[in-house]
LUMBAMI-500424 format. One line per field, with one value per residue (C-alpha): residue number from 1; x, y, z. Coordinates in nm, 2 decimals. Layout:
! residues N
pos [NUM_...]
px [X_...]
py [Y_...]
pz [Z_...]
//
This chain:
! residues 208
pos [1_2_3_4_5_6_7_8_9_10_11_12_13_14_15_16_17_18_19_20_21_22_23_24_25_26_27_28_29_30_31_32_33_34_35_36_37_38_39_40_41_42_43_44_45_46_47_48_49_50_51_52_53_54_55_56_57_58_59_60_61_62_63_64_65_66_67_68_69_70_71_72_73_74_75_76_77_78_79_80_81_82_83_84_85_86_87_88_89_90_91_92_93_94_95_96_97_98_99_100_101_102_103_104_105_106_107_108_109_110_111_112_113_114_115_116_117_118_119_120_121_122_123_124_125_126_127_128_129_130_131_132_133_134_135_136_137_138_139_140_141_142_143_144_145_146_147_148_149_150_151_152_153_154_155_156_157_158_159_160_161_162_163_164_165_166_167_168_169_170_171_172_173_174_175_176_177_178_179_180_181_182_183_184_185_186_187_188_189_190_191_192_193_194_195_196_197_198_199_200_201_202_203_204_205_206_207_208]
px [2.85_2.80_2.90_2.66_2.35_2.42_2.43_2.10_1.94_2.08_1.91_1.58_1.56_1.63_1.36_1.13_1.24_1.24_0.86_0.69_0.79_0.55_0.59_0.53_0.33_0.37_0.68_0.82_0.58_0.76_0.82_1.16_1.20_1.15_0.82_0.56_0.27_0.00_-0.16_0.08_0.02_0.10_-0.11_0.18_0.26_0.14_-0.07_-0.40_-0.74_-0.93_-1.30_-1.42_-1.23_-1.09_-0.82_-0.68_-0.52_-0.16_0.05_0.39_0.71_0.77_1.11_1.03_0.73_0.82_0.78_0.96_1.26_1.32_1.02_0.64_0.40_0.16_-0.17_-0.36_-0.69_-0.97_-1.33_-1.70_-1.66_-1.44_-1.40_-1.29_-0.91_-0.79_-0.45_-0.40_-0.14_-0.21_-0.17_-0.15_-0.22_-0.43_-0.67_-1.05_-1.21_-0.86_-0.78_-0.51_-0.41_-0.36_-0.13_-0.04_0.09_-0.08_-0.13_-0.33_-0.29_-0.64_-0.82_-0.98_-1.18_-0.99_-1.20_-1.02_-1.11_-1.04_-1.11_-1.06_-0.81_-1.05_-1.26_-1.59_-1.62_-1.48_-1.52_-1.37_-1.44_-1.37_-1.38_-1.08_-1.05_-0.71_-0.53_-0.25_0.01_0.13_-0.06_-0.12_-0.42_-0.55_-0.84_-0.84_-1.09_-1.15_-1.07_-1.31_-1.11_-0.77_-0.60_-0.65_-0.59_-0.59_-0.76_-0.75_-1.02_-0.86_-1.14_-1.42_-1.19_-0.95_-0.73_-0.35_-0.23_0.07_0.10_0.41_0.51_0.19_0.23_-0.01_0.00_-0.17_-0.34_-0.47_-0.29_0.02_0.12_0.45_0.58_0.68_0.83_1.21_1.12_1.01_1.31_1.53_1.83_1.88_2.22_2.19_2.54_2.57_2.62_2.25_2.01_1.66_1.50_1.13_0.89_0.53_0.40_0.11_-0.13_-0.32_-0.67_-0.91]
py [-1.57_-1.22_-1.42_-1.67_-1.47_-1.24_-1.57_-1.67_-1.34_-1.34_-1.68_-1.58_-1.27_-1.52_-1.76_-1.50_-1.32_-1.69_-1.77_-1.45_-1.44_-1.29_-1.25_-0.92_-0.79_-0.39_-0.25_0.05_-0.03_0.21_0.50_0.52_0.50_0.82_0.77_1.00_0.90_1.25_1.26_0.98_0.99_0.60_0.51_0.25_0.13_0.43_0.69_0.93_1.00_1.30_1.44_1.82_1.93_1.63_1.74_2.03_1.75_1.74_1.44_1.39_1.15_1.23_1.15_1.28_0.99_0.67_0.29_0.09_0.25_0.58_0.75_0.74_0.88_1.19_1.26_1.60_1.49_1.74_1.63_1.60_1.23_0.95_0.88_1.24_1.18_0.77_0.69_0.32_0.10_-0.10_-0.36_-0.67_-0.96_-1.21_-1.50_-1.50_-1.68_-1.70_-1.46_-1.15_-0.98_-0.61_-0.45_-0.15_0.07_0.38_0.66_1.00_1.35_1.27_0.98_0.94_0.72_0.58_0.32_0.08_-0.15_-0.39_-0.32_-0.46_-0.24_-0.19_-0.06_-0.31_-0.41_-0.37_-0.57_-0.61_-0.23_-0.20_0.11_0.17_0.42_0.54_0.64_0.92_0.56_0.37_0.04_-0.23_-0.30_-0.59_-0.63_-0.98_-1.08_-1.31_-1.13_-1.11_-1.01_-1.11_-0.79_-0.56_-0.29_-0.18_0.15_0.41_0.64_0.96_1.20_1.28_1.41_1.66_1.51_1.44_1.04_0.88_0.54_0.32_-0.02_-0.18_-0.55_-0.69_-1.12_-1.35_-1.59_-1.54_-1.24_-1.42_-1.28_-1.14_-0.97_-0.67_-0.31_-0.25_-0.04_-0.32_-0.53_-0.36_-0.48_-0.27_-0.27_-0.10_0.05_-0.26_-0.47_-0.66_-0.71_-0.67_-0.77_-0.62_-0.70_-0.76_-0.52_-0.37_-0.65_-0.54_-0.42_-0.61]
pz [1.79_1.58_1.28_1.37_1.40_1.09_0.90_1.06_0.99_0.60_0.58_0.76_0.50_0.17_0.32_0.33_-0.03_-0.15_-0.03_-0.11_-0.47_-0.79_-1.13_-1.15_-1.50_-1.40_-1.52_-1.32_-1.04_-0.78_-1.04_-1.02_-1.39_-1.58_-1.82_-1.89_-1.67_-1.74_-2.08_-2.17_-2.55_-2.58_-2.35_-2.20_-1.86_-1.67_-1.81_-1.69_-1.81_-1.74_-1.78_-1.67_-1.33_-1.31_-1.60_-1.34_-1.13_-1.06_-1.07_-1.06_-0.89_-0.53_-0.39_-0.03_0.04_-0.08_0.07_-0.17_-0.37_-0.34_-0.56_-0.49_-0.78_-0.56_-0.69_-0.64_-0.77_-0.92_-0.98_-0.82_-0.93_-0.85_-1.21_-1.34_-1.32_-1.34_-1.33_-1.51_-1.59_-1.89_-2.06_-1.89_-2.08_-1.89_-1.93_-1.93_-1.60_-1.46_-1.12_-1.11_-0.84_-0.83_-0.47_-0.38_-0.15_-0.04_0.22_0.24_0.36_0.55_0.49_0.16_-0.06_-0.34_-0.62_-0.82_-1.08_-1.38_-1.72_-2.08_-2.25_-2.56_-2.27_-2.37_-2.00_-1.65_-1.31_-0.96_-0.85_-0.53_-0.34_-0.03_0.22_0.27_0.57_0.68_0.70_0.47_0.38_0.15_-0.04_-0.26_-0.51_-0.62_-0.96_-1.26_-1.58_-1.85_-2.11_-2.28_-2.19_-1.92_-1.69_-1.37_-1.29_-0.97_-0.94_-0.77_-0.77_-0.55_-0.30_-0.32_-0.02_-0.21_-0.21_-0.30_-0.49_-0.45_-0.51_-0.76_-0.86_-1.08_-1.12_-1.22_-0.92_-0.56_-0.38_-0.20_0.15_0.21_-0.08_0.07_-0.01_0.08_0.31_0.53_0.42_0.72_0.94_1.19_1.43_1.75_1.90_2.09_1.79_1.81_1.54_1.47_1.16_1.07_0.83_0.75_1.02_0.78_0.70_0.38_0.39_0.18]
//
């Protein structure tokens, strides 16, 4: 009978891995590859921009708070305006008129505004801003837009508060956002003493 449910639970977790699949267009979207994110001087995957305070923030890999993995990026943002310090990941190569979807997980010391947008990479427009409030748990949240440009990239806007965030598990595709791609840590089996199992998942819905 144990048998039997661990191979009922292995097949509930690959039914739910199998349906809530992306294609993914961020690379090292939980940070646990080593890159150099501030002042990034390729301006590749990850980097940071910075204007007046905003250049004193502090940003680095956090291995204590994490959601997916076992790294979150942390943020100590700088700046009287939102758009003082931006962390981006670019580029993503996309089609005009066509929808991409940009999650991520976040949480707050307090809560805390956090802005995010789309923008061409040769920076001649941007669209889809959308401004979040985060909260002291972990949670997932979507912006959803048509590009308007044939490459772009996703930007957080960190100022405006000087509360500290983290950022983990980003995936950027192309479509409508799809429901239930989820971090590993919400991937679990747990076994109690007694030899029963529990399987948890999808408890955050994301805030749009």
């Amino acid at each position: 009978m144990r048998l039997r449910f661990a191979v009922g639970i292995a097949l509930l977790f690959a039914s739910v891995i199998a349906h809530a699949q992306v294609t993914n267009l961020a690379l090292n979207p939980s940070f646990e590859e080593d890159e150099v994110i501030l002042d990034d001087p390729d301006w590749l995957q990850w980097a940071t921009w910075g204007d007046g305070d905003g250049l004193n923030t502090a940003i680095a890999v956090d291995d204590q708070e994490y959601i997916d993995g076992a790294r979150s990026i942390r943020v100590e943002p700088q700046g009287a305006e939102n758009w003082h310090f931006i962390l981006l990941y670019l580029p993503v190569p996309s089609v005009s008129g066509t929808n991409y979807t940009t999650t991520f997980w976040a949480k707050a010391g307090a809560e805390r505004p956090l802005g995010v947008q789309y923008k061409a990479t040769d920076n001649t427009v941007s669209w889809g801003y959308e401004d979040f409030v985060l909260s002291e748990e972990w949670t997932e949240y979507v912006l959803t837009s048509a590009a308007e440009s044939a490459e772009l990239k996703t930007e957080f806007f960190c100022a405006a508060s000087d509360v500290p965030f983290w950022i983990d598990f980003v995936n950027i595709y192309e479509g409508d956002y799809v429901e239930g791609v989820l971090p590993s840590m919400l991937l679990v089996t747990a076994i109690d003493p007694a030899g029963s199992a529990s399987v948890t998942w999808g408890d955050v819905k994301a805030a749009r």
